[in-house]
N, C-alpha and C positions, 0 to 999 in steps of 0.2 A: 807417650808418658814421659815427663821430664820431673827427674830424682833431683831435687836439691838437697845437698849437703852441706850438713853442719858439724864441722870437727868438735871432737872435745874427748880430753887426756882421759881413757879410760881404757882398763886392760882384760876387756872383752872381746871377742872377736864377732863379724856380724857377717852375711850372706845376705845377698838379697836374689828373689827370684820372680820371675814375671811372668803370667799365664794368660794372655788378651787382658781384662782389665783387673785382674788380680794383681795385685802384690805381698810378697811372702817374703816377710822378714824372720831369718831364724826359724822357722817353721812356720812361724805366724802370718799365716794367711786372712787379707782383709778385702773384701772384695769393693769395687770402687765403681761397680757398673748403676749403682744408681744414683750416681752426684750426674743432676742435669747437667747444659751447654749451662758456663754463668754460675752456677750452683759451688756450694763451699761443703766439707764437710766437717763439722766443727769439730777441734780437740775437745774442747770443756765444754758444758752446758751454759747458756746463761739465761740471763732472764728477756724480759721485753725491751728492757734498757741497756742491756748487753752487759749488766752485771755478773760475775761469777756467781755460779749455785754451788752451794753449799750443802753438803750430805750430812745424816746425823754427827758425825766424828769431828767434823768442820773441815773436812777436806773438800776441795775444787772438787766436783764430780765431773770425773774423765768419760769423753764418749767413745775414743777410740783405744779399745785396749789391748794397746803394743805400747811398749817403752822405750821405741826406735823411733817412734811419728814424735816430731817434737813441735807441729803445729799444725794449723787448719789446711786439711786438703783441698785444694780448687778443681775446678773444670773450667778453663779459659772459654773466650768467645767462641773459637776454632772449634774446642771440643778437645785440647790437650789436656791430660791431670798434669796437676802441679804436686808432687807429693814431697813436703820436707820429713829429711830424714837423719838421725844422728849420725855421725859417722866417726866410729873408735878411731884414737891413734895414742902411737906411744910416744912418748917424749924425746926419743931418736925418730920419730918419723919423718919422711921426704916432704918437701915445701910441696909438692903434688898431691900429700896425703892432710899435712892442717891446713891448706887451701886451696880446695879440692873446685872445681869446674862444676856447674849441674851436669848431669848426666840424660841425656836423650836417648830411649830404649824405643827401639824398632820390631824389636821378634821378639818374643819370645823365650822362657827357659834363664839361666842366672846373667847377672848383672858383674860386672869385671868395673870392680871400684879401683881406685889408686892405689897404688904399693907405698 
């Protein structure tokens, strides 16, 4: 599994953790084992034309619901997920933490994001 991060000035703090093809953001567990080889699993709904769907209120209807996923998850050719993911910093943060590297998880159990 490869975590891409996406910094952004927020003063939350986040954990991530990984179970074979689960990942648990903040407790928020979302299981990932059915995105085929090739396969996406989409944030928003759309239509046949890739238009946003719209819910009664007129909001984008969200399909994955965590507020950490800040886009469509993949499954590369390989068989790697692609999972973008928010990644809190505070405005003294280290150039390691608002421009942070994707992350390549191997085993299992939490994920050791940038300081």
């Amino acid at each position: 599994m490869r975590i891409d991060l996406f910094p952004q000035l927020r003063y939350d703090d986040l954990t991530i953790e990984v179970s074979g093809e689960t990942i648990i953001l903040n407790g928020t567990a979302i299981d990932l084992s059915d995105i085929p080889t090739g396969g996406t699993m989409p944030l928003y709904a759309r239509d046949e034309t890739g238009d946003f769907l719209f819910g009664p209120n007129g909001d984008v209807t969200i399909l994955i619901d965590c507020p950490w996923i800040c886009g469509d998850i993949h499954r590369d050719a390989t068989g790697e997920l692609i999972v973008p993911v928010t990644l809190p910093h505070l405005a003294e943060a280290s150039e390691a933490r608002r421009f942070p590297e994707p992350i390549t998880v191997a085993t299992d159990g939490p994920v050791a994001l940038p300081e």
